[in-house]
The first five atom37 places (N, CA, C, CB, O) and aatype in JSON, in Angstrom:
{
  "aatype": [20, 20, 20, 20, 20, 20, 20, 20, 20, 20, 20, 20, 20, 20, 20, 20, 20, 20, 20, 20, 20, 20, 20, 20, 20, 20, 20, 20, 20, 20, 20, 20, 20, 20, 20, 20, 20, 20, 20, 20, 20, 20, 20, 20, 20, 20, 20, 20, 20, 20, 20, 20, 20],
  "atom_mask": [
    [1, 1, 1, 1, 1],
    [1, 1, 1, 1, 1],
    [1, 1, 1, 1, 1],
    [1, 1, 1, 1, 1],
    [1, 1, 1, 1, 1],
    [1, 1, 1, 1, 1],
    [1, 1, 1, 1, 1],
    [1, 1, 1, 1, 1],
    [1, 1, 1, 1, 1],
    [1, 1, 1, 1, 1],
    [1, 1, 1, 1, 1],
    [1, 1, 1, 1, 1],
    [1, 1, 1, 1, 1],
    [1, 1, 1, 1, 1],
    [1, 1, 1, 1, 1],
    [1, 1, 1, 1, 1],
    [1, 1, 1, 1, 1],
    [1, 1, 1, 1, 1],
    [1, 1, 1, 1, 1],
    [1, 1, 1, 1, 1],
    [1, 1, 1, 1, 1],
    [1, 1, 1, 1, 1],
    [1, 1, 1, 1, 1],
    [1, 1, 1, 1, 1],
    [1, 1, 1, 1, 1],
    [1, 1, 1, 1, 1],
    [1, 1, 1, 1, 1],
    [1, 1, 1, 1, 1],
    [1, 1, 1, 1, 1],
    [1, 1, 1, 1, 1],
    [1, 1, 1, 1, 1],
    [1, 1, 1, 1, 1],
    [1, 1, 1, 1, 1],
    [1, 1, 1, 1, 1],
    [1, 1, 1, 1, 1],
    [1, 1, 1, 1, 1],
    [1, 1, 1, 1, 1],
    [1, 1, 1, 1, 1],
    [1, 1, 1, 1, 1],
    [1, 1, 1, 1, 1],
    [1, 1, 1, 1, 1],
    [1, 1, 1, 1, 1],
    [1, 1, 1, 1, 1],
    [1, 1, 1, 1, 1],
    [1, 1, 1, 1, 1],
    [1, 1, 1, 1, 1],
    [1, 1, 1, 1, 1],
    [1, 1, 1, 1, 1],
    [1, 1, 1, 1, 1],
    [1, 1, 1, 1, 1],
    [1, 1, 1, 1, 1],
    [1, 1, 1, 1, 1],
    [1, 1, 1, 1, 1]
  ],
  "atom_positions": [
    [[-37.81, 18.6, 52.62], [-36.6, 18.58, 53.42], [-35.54, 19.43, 52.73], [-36.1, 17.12, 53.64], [-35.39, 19.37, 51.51]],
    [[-34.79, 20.24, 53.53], [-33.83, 21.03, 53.02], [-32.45, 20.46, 53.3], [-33.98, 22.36, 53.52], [-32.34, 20.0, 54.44]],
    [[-31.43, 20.38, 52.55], [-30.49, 20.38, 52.86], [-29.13, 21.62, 52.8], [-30.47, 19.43, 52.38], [-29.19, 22.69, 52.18]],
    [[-28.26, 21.25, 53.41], [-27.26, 22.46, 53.9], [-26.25, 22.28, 53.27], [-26.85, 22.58, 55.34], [-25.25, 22.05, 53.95]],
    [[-26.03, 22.31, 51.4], [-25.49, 21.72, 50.73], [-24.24, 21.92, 51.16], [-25.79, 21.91, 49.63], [-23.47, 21.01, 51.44]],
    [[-23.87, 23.58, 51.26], [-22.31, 24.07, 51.14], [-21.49, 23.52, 52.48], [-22.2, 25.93, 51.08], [-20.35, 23.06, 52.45]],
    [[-22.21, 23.65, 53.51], [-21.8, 22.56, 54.65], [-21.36, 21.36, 54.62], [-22.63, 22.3, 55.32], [-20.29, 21.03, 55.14]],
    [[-22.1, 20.6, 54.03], [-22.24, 19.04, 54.0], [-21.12, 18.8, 52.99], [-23.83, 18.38, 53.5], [-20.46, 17.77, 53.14]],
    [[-20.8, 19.66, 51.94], [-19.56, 19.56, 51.2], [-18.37, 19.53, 52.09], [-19.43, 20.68, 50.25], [-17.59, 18.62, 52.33]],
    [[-18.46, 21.22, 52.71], [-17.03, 21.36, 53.18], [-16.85, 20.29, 54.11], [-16.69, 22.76, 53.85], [-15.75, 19.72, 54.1]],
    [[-17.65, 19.94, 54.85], [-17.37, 18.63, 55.91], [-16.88, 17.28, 55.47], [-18.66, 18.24, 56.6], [-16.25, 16.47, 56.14]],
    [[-17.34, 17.18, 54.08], [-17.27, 15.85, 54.05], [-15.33, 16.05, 53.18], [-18.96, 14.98, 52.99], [-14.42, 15.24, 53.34]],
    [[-15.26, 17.16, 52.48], [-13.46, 17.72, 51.81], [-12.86, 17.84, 53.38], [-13.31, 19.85, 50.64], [-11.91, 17.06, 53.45]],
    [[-13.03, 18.37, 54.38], [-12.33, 18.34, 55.57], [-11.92, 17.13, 55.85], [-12.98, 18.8, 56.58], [-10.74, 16.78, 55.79]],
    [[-13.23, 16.14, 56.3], [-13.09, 14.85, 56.93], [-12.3, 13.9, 56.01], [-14.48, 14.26, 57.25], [-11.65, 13.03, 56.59]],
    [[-12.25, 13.94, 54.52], [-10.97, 12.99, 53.64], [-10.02, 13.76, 53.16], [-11.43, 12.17, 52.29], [-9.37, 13.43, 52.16]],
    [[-9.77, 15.08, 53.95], [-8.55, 16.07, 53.66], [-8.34, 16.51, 52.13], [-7.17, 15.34, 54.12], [-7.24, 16.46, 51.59]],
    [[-9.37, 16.89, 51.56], [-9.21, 17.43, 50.35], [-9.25, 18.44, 50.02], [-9.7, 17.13, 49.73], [-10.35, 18.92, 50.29]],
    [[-8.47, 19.27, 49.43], [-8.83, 20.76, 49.4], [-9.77, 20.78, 48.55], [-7.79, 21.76, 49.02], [-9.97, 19.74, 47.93]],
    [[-10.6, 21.89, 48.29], [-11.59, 22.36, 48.14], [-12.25, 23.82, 47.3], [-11.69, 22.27, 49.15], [-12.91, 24.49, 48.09]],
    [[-12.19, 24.35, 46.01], [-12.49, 25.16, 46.16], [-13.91, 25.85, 45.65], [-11.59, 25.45, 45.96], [-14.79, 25.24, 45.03]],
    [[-13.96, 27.01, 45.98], [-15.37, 27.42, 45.52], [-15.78, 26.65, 44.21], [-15.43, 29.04, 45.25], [-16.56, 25.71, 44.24]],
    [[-15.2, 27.12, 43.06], [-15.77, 26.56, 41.97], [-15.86, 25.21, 42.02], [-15.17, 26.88, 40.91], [-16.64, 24.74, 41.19]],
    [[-15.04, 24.03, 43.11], [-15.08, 22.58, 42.87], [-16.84, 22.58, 43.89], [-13.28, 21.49, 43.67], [-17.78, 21.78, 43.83]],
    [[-16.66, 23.7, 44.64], [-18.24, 23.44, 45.69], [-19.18, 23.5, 44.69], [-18.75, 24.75, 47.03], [-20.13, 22.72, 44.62]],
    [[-18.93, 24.54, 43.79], [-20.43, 24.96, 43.05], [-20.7, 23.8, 42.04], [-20.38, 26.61, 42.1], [-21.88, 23.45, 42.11]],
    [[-19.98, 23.09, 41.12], [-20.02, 22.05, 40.67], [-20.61, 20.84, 41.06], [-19.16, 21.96, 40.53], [-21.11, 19.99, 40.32]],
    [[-20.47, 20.81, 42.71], [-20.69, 19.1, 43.43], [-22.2, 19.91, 43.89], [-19.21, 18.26, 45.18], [-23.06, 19.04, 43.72]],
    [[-22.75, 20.94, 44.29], [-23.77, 21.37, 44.62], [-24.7, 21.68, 43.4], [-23.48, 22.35, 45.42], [-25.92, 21.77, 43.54]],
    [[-23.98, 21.84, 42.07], [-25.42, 21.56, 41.01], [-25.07, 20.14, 40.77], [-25.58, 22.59, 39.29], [-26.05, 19.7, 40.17]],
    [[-24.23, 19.2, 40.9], [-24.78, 17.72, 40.77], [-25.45, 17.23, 41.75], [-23.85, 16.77, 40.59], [-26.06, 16.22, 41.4]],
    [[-25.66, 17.64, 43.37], [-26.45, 17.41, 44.09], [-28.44, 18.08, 43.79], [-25.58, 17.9, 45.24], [-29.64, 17.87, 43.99]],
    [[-27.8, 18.62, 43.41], [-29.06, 19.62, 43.1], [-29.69, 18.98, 41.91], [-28.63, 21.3, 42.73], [-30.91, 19.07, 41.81]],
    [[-28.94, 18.27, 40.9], [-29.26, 17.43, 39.71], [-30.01, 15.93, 40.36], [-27.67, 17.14, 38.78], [-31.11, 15.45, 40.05]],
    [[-29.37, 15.59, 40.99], [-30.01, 13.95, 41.55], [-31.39, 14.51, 42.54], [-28.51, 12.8, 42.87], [-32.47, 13.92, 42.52]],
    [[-31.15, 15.53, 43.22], [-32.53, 15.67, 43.61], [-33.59, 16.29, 42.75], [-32.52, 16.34, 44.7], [-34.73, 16.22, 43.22]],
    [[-33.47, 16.89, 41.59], [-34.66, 17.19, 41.01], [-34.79, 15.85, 40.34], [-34.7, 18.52, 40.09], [-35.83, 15.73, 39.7]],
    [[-33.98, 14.81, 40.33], [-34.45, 13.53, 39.52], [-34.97, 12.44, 40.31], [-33.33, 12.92, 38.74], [-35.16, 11.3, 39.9]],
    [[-35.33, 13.12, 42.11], [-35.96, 12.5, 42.71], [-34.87, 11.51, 43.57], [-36.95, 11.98, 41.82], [-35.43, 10.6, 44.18]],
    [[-33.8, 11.55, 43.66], [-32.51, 11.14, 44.37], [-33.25, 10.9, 46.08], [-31.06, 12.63, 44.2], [-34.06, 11.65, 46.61]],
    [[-32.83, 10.01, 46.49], [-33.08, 9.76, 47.97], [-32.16, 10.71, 48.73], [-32.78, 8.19, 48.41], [-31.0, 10.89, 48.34]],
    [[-32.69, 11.39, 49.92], [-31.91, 12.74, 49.99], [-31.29, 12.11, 51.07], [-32.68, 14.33, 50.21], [-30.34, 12.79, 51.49]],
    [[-31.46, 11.06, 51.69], [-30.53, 10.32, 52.86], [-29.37, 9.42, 52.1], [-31.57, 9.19, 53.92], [-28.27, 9.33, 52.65]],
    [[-29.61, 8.77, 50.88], [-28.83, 8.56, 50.06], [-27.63, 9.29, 49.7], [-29.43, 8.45, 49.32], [-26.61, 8.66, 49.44]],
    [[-27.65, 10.56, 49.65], [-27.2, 11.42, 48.67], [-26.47, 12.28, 50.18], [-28.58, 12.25, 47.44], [-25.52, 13.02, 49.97]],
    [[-26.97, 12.11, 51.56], [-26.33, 12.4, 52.68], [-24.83, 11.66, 52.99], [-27.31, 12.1, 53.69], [-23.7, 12.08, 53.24]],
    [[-25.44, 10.41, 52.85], [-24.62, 9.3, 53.56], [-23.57, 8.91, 52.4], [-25.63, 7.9, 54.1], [-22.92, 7.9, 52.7]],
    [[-23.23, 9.52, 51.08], [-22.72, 8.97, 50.03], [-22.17, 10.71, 49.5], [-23.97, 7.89, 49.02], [-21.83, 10.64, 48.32]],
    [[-22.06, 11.77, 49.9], [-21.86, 12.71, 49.24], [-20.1, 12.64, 49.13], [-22.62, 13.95, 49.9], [-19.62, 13.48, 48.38]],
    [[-19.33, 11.89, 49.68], [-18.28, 11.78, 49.76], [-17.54, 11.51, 48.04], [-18.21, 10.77, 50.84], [-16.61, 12.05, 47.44]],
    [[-18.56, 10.38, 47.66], [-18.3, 9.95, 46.41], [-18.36, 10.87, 44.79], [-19.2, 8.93, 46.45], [-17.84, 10.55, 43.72]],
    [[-19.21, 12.1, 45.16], [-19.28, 13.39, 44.89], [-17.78, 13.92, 44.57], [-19.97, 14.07, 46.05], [-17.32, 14.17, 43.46]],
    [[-17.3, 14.0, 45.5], [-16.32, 14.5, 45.66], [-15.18, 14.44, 44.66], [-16.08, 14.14, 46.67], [-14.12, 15.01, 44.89]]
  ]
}
């Protein structure tokens, strides 16, 4: 399963009004990228990326 990391970021900084920038994306997208090579539930890690943030 693939996910649409840089998307699923900006959506979720839109939807709790946070600004956002590249370097804060690239950061939350290698800790996403970290829980899934450690086998992270990727619906988990959907429904919770907020906390990422």
């Amino acid at each position: 399963m693939s996910l649409n990391l840089y998307s699923l970021i900006i959506k979720a900084a839109n939807d709790n009004n946070i600004n956002i920038t590249l370097e804060d994306i690239g950061r939350i997208n290698n800790t996403i990228n970290n829980l899934i090579s450690r086998k992270t539930n990727i619906q988990w890690i959907k429904n919770n990326i907020e906390v990422l943030l």
